[in-house]
N, C-alpha and C positions, 0 to 999 in steps of 0.2 A: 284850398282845403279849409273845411270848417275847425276854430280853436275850438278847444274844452273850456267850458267857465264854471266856476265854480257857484254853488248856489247864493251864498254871502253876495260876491260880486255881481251876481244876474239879480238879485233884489234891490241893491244899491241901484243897478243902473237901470232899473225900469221908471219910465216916465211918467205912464200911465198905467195902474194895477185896475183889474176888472176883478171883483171878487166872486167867485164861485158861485150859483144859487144854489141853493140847498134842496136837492127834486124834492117832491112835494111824497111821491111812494115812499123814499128812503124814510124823508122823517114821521110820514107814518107809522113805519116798521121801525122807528127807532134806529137804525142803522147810522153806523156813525165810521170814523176810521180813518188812516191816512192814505192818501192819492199821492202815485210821483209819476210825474210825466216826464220829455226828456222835451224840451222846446229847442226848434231850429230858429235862430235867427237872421236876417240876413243882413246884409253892408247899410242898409238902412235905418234899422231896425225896427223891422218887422217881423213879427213872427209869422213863418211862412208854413209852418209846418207843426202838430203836436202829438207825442205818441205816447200810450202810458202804457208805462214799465208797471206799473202795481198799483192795486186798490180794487174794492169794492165795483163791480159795474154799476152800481144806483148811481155810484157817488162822482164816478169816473168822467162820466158826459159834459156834467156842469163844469167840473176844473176843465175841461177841455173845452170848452165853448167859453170859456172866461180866460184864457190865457190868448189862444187865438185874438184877442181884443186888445190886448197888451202893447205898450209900444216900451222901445228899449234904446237906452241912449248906444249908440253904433259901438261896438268893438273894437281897438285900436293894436293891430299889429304893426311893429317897426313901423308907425307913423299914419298907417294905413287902415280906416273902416274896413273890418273883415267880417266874414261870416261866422255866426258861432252856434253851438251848440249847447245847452245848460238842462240840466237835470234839475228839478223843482219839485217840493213836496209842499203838501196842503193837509193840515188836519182838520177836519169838515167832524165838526160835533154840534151837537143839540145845546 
């Protein structure tokens, strides 16, 4: 079963951060605002999976195409790489 991680801890333990592009529609319209996605990762850490719980759709695609790229130092239950889940937010402003 995949553990809960908290956001604090899934930004400490990422290796690699890809940061968001900023689509090029949104900041023509100005559009700005926070994105939270929920990332699956697995015993590796890899993010295998990315679903977003809220946010703009301009803004959505990028944090999602940018996390997907992510690497995460593995998860450790009683001793053991495990699979996790973490919920992650991004405020995407001009």
């Amino acid at each position: 079963a995949e553990m809960r991680v908290a956001q604090p801890d899934a930004m400490r333990a990422a290796i690699k951060k890809v940061q968001p592009d900023y689509n090029p529609i949104a900041k023509q319209m100005r559009v700005q605002g926070d994105v939270e996605v929920e990332a699956h990762v697995s015993d590796s850490g890899e993010v295998t999976d990315v679903k977003v719980m809220s946010g703009n759709a301009l803004l959505t695609a990028g944090v999602v195409k940018a996390v997907k790229d992510w690497r995460i130092q593995p998860f450790q239950e009683n001793g053991k790489a495990n699979q996790a889940v973490a919920t992650l937010r991004f405020s995407i402003k001009l």
